[in-house]
VOPAGU-2260 file (C-alpha; in pm, 1 decimal, decimal comma):
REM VOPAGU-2260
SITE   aa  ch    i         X         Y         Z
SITE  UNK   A    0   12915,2     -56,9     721,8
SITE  UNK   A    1   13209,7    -204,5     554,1
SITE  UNK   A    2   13558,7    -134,6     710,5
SITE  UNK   A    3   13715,0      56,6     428,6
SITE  UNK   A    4   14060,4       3,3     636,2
SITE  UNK   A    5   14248,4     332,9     725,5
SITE  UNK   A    6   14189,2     656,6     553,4
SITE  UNK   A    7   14477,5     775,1     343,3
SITE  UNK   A    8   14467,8    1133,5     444,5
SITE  UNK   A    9   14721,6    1288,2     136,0
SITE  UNK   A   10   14549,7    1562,1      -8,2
SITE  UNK   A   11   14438,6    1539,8    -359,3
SITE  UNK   A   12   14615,5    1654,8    -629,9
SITE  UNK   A   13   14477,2    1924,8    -829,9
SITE  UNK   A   14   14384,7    1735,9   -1112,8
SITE  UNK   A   15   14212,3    1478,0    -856,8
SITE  UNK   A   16   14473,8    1189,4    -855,2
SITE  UNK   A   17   14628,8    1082,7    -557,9
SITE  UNK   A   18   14988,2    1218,1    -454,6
SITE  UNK   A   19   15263,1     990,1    -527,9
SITE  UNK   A   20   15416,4     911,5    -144,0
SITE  UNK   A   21   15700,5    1194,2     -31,5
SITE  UNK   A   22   16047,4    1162,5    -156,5
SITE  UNK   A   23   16311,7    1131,4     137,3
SITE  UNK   A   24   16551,5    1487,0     165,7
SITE  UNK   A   25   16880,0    1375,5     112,2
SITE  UNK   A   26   17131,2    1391,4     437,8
SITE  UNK   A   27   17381,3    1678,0     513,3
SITE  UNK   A   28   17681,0    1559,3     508,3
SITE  UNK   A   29   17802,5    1782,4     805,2
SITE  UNK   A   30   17482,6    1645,3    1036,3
SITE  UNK   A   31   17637,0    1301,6    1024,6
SITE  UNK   A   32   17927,1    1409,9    1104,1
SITE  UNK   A   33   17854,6    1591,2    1401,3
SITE  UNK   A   34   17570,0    1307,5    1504,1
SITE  UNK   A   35   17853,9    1065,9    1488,7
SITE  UNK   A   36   18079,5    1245,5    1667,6
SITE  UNK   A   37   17834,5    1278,3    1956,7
SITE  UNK   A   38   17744,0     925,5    1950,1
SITE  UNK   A   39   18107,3     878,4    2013,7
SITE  UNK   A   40   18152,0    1085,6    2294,8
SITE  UNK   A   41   17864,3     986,0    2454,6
SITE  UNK   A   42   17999,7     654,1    2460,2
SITE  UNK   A   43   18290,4     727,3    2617,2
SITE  UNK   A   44   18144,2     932,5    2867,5
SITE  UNK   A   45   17998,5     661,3    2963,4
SITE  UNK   A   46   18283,7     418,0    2961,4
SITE  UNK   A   47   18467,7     672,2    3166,4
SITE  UNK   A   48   18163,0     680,8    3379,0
SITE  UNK   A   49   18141,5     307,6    3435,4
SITE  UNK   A   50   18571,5     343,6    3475,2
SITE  UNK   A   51   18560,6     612,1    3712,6
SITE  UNK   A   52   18284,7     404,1    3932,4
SITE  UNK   A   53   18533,6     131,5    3928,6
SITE  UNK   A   54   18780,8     345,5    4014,4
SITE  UNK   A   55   19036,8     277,2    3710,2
SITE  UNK   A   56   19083,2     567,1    3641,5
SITE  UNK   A   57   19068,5     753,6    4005,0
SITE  UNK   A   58   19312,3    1038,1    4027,0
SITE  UNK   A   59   19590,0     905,1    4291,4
SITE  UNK   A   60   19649,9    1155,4    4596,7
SITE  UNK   A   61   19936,1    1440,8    4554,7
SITE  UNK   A   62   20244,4    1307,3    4732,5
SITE  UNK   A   63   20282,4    1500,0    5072,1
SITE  UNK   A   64   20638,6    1665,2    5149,4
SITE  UNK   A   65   20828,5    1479,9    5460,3
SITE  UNK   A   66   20917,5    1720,1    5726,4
SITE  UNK   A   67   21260,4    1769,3    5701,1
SITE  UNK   A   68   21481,8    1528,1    5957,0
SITE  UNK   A   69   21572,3    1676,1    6327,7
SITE  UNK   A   70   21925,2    1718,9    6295,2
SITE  UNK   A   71   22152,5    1872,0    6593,8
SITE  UNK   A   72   22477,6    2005,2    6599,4
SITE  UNK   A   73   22750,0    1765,1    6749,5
SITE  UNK   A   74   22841,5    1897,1    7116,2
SITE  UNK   A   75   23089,2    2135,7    7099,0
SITE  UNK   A   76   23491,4    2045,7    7254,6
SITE  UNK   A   77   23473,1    2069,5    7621,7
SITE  UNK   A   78   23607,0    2479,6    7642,1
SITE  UNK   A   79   23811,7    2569,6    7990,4
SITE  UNK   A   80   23552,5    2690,8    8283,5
SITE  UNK   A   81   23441,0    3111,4    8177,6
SITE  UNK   A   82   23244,8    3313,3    8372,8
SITE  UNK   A   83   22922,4    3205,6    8205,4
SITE  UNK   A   84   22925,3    2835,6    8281,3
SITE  UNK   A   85   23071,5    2684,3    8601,3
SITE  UNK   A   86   23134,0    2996,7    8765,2
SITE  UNK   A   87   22948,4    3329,2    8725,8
SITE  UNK   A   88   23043,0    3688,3    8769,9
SITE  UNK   A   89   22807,6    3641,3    9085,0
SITE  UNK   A   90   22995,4    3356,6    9227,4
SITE  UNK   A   91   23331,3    3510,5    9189,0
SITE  UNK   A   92   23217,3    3842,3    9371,3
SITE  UNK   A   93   23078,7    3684,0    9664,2
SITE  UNK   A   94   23401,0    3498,7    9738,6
SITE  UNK   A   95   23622,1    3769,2    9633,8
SITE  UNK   A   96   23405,5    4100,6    9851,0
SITE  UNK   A   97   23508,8    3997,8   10193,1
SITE  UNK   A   98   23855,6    3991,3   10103,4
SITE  UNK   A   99   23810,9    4323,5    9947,2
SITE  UNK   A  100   23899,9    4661,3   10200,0
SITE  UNK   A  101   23916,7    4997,7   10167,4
SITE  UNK   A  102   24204,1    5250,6   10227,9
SITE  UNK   A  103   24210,5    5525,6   10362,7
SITE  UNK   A  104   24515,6    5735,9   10450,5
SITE  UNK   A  105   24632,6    6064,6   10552,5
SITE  UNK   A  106   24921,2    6302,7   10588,1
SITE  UNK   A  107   25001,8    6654,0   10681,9
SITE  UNK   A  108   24981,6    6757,1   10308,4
SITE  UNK   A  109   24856,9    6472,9   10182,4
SITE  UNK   A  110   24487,0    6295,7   10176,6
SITE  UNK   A  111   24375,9    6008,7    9999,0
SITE  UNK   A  112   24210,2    5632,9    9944,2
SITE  UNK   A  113   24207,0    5319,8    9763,2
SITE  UNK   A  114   24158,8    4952,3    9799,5
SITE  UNK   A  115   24347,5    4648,6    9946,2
SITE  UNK   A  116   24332,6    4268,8    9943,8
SITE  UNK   A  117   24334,9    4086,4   10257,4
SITE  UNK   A  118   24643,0    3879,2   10228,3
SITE  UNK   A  119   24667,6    3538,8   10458,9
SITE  UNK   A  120   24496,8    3496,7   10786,9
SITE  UNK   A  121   24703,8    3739,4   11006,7
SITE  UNK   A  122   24565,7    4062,0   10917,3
SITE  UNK   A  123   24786,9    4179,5   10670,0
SITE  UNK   A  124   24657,0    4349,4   10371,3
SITE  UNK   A  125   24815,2    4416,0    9985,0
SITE  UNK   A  126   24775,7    4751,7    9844,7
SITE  UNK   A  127   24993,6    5004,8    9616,7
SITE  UNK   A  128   25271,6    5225,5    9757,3
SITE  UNK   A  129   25095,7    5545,4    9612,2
SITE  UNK   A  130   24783,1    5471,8    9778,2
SITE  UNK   A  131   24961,8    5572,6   10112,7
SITE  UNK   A  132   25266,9    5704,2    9999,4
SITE  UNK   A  133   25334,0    6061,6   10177,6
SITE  UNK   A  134   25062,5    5964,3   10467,4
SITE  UNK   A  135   25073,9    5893,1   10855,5
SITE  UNK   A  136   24794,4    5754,3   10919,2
SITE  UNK   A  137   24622,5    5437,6   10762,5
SITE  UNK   A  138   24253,3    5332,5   10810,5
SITE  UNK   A  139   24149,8    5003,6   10693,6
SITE  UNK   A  140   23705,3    4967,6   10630,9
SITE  UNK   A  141   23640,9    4554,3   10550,7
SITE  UNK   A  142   23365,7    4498,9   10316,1
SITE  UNK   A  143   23117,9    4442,3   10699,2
SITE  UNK   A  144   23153,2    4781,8   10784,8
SITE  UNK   A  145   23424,9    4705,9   11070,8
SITE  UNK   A  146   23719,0    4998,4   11068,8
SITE  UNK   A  147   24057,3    4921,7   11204,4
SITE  UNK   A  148   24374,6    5138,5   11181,5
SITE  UNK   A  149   24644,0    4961,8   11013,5
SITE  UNK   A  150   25026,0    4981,9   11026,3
SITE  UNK   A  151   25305,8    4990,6   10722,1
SITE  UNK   A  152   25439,1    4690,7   10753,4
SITE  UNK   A  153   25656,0    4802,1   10432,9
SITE  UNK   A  154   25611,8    4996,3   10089,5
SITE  UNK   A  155   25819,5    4979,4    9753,5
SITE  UNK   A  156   25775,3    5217,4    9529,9
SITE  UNK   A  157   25957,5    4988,3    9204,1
SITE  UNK   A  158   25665,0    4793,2    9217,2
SITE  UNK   A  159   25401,1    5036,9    9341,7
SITE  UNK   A  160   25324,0    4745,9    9633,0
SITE  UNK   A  161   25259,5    4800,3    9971,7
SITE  UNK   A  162   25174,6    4554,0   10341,2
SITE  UNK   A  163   24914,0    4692,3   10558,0
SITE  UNK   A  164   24859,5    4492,1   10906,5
SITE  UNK   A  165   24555,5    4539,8   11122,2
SITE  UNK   A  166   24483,3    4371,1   11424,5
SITE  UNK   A  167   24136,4    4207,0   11315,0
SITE  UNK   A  168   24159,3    3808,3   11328,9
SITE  UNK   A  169   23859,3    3722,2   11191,9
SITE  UNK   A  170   23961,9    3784,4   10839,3
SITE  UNK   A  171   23891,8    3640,5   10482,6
SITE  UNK   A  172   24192,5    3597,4   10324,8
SITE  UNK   A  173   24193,3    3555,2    9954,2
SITE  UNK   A  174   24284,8    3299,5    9726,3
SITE  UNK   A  175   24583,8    3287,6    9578,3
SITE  UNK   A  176   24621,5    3220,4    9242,2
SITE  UNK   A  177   24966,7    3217,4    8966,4
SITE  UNK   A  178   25001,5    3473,4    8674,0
SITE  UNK   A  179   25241,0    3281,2    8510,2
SITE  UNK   A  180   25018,2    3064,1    8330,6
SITE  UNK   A  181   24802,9    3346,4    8221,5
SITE  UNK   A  182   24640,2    3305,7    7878,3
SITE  UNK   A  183   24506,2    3669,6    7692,8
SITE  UNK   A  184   24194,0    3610,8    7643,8
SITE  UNK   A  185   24090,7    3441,4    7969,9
SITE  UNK   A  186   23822,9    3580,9    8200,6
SITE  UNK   A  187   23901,2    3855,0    8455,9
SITE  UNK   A  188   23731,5    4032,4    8715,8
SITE  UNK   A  189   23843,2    4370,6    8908,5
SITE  UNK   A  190   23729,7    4410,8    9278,6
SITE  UNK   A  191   23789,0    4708,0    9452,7
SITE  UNK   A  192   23680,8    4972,9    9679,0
SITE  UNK   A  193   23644,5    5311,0    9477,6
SITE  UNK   A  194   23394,4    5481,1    9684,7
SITE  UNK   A  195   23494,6    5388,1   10045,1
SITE  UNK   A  196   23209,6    5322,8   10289,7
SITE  UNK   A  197   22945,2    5443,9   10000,6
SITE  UNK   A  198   22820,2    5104,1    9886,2
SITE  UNK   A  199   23114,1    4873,6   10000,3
SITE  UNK   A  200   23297,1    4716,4    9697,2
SITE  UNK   A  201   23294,0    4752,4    9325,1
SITE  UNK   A  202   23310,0    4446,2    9087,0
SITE  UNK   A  203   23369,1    4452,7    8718,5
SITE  UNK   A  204   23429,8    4205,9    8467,6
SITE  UNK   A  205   23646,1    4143,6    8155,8
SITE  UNK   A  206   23958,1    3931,3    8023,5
SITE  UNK   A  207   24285,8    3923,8    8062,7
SITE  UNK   A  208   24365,1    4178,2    7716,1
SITE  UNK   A  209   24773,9    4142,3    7710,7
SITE  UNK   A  210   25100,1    4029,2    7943,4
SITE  UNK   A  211   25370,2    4168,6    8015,1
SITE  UNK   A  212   25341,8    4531,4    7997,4
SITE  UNK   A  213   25518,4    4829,6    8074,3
SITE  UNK   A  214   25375,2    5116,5    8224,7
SITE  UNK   A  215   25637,4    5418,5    8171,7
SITE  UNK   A  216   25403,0    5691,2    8345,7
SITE  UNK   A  217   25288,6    5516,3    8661,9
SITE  UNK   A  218   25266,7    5720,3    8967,7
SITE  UNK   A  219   25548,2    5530,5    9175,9
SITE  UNK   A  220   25756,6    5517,0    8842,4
SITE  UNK   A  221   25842,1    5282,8    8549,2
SITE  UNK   A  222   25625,9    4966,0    8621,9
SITE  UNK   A  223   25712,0    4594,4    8415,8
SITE  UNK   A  224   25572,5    4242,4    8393,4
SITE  UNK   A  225   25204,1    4369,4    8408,4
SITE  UNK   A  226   24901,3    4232,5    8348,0
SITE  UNK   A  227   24663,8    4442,9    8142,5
SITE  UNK   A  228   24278,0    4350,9    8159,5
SITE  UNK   A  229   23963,3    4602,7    7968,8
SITE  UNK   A  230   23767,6    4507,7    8306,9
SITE  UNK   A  231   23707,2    4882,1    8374,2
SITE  UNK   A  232   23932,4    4969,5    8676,8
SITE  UNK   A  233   23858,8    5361,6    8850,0
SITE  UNK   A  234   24172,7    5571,5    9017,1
SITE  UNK   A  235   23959,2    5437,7    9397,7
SITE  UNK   A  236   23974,3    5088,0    9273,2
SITE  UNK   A  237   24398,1    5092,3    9268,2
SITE  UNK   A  238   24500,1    4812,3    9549,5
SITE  UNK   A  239   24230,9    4597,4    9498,2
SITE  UNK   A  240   24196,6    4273,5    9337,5
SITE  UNK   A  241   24214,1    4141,1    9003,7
SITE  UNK   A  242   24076,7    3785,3    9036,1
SITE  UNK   A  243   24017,6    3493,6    8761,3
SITE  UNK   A  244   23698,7    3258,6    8682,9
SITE  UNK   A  245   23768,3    3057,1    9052,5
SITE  UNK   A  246   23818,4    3407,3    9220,3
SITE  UNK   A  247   24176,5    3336,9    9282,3
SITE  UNK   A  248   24402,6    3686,4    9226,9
SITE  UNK   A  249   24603,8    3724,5    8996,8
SITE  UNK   A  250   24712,7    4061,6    9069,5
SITE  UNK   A  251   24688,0    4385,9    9227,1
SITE  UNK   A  252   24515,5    4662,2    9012,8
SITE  UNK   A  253   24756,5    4949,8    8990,7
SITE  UNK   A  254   24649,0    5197,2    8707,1
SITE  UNK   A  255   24460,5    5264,9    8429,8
SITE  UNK   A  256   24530,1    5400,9    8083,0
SITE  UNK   A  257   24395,3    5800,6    8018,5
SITE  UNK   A  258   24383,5    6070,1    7719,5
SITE  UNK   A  259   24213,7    6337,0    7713,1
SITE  UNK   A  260   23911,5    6176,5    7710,2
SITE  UNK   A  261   23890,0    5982,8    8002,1
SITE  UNK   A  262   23968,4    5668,4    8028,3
SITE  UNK   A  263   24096,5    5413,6    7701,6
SITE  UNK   A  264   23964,4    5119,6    7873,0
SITE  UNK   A  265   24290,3    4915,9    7981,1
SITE  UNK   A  266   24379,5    4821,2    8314,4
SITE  UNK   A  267   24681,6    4712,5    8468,0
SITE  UNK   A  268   24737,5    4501,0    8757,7
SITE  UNK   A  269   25121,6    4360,7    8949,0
SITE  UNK   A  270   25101,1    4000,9    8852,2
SITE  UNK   A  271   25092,1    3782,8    9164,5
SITE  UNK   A  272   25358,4    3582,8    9115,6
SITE  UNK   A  273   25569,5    3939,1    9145,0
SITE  UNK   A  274   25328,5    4046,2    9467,3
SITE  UNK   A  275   25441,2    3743,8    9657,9
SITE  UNK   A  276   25787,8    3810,0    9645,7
SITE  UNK   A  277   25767,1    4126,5    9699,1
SITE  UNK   A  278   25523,9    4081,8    9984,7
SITE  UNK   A  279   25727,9    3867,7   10158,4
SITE  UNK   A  280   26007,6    4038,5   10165,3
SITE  UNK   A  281   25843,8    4329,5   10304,1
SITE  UNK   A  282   25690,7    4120,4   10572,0
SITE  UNK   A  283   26010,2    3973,3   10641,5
SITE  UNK   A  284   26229,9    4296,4   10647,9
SITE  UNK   A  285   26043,3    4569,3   10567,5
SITE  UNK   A  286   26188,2    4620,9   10225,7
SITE  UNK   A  287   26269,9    4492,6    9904,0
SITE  UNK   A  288   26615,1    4390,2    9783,8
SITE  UNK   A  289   26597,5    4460,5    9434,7
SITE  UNK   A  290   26875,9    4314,6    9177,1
SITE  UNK   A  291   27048,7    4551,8    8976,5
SITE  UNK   A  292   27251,6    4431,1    8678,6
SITE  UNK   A  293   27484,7    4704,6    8597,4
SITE  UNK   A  294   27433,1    4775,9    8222,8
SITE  UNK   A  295   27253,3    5048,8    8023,9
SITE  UNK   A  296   27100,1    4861,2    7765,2
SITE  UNK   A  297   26872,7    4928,6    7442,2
SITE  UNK   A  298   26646,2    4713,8    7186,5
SITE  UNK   A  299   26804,8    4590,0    6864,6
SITE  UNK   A  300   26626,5    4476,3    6568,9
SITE  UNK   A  301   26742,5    4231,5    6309,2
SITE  UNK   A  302   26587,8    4276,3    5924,1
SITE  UNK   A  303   26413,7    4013,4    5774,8
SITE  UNK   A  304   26222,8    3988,8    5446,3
SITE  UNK   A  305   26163,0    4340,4    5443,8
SITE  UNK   A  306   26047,4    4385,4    5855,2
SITE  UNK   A  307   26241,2    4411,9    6163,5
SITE  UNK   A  308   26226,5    4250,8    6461,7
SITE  UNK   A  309   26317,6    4258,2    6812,1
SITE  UNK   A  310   26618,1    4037,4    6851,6
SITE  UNK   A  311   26787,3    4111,2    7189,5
SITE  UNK   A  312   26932,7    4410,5    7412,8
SITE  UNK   A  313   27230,6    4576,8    7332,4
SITE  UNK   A  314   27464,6    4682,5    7622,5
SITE  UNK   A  315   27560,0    5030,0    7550,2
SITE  UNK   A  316   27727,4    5101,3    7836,5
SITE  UNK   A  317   27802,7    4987,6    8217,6
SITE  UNK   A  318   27784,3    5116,2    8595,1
SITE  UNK   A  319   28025,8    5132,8    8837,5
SITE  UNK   A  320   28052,0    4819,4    9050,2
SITE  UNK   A  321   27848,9    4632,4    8722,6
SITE  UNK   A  322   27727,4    4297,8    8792,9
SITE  UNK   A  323   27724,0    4260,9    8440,5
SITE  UNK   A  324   28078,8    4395,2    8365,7
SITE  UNK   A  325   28226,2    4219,1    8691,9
SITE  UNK   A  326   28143,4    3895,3    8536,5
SITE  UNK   A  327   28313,0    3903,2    8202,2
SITE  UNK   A  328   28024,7    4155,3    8047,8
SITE  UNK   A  329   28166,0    4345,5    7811,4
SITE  UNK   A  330   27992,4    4715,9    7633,1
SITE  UNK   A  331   27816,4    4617,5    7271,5
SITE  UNK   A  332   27715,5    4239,5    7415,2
SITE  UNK   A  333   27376,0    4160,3    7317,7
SITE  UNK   A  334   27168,9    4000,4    7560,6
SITE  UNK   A  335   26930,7    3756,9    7459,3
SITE  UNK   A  336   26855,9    3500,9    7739,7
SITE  UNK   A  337   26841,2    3593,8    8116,2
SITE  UNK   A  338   26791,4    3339,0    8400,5
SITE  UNK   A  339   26620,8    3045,7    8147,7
SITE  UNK   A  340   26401,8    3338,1    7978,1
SITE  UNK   A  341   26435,9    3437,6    7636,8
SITE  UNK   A  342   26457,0    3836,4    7606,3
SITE  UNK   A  343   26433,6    4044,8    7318,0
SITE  UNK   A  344   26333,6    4381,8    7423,7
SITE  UNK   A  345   26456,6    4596,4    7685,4
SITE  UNK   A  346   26125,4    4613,9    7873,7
SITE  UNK   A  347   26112,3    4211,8    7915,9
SITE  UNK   A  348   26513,4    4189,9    8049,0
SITE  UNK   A  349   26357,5    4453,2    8324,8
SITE  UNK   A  350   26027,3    4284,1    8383,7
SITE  UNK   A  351   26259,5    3945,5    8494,5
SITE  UNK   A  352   26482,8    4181,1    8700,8
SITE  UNK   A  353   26224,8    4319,1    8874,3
SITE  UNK   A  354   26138,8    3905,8    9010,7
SITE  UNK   A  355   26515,7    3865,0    9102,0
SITE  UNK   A  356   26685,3    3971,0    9420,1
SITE  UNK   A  357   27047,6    4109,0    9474,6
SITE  UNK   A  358   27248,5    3840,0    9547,8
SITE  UNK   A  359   27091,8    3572,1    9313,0
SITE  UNK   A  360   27319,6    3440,2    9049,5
SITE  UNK   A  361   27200,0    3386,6    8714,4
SITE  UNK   A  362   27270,6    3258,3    8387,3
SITE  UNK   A  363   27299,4    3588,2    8070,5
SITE  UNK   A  364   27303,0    3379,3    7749,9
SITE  UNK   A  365   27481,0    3694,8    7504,8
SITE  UNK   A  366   27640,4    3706,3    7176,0
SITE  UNK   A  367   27957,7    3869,5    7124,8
SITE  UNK   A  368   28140,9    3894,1    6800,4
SITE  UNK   A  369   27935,6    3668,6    6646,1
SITE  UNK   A  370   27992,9    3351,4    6878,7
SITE  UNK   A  371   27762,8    3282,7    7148,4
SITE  UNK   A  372   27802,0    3295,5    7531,7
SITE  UNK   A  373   27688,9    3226,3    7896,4
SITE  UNK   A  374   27792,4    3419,4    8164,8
SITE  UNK   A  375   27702,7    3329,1    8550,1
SITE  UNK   A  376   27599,8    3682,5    8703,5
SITE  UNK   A  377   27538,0    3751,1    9022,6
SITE  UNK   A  378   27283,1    4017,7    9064,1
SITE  UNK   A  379   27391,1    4374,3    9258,9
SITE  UNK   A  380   27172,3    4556,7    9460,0
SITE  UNK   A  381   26885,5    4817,9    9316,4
SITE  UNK   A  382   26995,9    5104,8    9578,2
């Protein structure tokens, strides 16, 4: 059989020729444009591809945020010693208890307490005058428990201060310290004896709120030159000790500010500096020789600017026997320096009086007529 070669399958055409071969269909225009667009992104997918493997075009790592730099405050100015650094509340009371007593005294109409302050190492003791005033019989408890009847040594009622002596040796006097250099603001602490033998002493702490206060309502009188603290003081604690941040006193608690509702938070305490002198004259003779000046004198003001101020004290009038007026003082001077101190208010000329003794002579700076001048005084006698 002869090979006829392949077998041209087209069908016949009706009229039994053979089919001419089929015409092409003409391209749509929008298939080539979509086949050519994804002939072009396939291509660069796989450029990227081949990219990316190299890592051209690797995505670089978010930048991480630093931790902000340790900084620290620069050490604050070296401030002077406070209770809450070198010396604690803690430390001051345990120096400052065993020199800490409690009063007791008693009369035929009269029966009463408070505190005292062992004073140097002979047995003597500090309290106020109106702790014992009106009493005959004086009972000193130390902070061991150990009760000894004490003497009057001596009492002044001008500066509510009294001297107590017992016959116990073994005491613990307390340190002394100055009140002169007192700065408000300073750390203070109150030691006393409120409740008697119930607990042994009572310590409080505070500052020193204001200097040189007057106390026109005290119970022994008009009281000057104080110190007032807000280290809460009660009516028991009066004699006792009012200490600074080394426990050294600085005075003798004395009163304490009331209204009608209690108490207003302000203490007051005879600087030490006043206590001393006072102290040792009392030791020494059993009273206090107070200096008297002579003059009844009154607070001027001076306007300034719209405000007044406190400018000096104005003698309106003299004593018999004046120390002032003996001395070339004459009525309508006005005093404004008295023994090196500048003075501008009646209650500060006093407070400086009350440190003097009769007898001392001292330099009044005054001005008179306009013209300024210093008179050498020497101080009378208080009784």
């Amino acid at each position: 059989m002869t090979d006829r070669g392949p077998r041209d399958e087209r069908p016949l055409r009706p009229d039994g020729g053979v089919p001419s071969p089929r015409r092409r269909r003409a391209a749509d225009p929008w298939s080539l444009a979509i086949g050519a667009l994804g002939a072009v992104l396939l291509g660069a997918g796989v450029t990227l591809a081949i990219l990316g493997a190299a890592g051209v075009f690797k995505e670089p790592a978010p930048p991480t945020t630093p931790p902000p730099p340790t900084v620290t405050a620069p050490p604050p100015a070296e401030p002077p010693p406070t209770l809450s650094e070198q010396v604690t509340v803690a430390d001051v009371a345990r120096r400052v208890i065993p020199s800490t007593v409690y009063v007791e005294a008693a009369g035929l109409f009269r029966r009463g307490g408070g505190s005292g302050v062992v004073y140097g190492g002979d047995g003597y003791i500090l309290t106020n005058h109106h702790v014992i005033a009106g009493t005959s019989q004086v009972h000193v408890t130390f902070s061991d428990g150990a009760q000894f009847p004490a003497q009057v040594v001596g009492s002044d009622q001008v500066t509510d201060l009294a001297v107590l002596l017992t016959a116990r040796s073994d005491v613990a006097p307390i340190d002394l310290g100055e009140s002169d250099g007192l700065a408000i603001g300073e750390s203070a602490v109150a030691v006393g004896n409120p409740l008697g033998d119930l607990g042994g002493p009572t310590v409080t702490a505070g500052i020193v709120s204001a200097l040189n206060r007057s106390l026109h309502s005290a119970p022994g009188g008009a009281l000057y030159g104080l110190v007032q603290t807000d280290a809460p003081i009660s009516p028991g604690s009066s004699g006792g000790a009012l200490v600074d941040a080394e426990a050294r006193l600085i005075g003798i608690t004395t009163a304490i500010a009331l209204s009608e509702i209690g108490p207003e938070g302000m203490g007051f305490a005879i600087p030490i500096d006043m206590a001393v002198g006072v102290a040792a004259d009392l030791i020494e003779t059993g009273e206090v020789a107070h200096a008297r000046l002579g003059v009844s004198g009154a607070t001027i003001w001076a306007a300034e600017r719209g405000a007044e101020y406190p400018v000096g004290i104005q003698v309106k009038s003299t004593s018999a026997e004046s120390a002032y007026e003996g001395s070339g003082g004459r009525v309508n001077d006005v005093i404004v320096e008295f023994a090196g101190v500048e003075v501008a208010t009646n209650d500060e000329l006093l407070a400086i009086l009350r440190r003097r003794r009769s007898g001392d002579v001292v330099e009044v700076r005054i001005l008179r007529e306009d013209h300024e001048r210093v008179l050498n005084v020497k101080l009378g006698s208080l009784k």
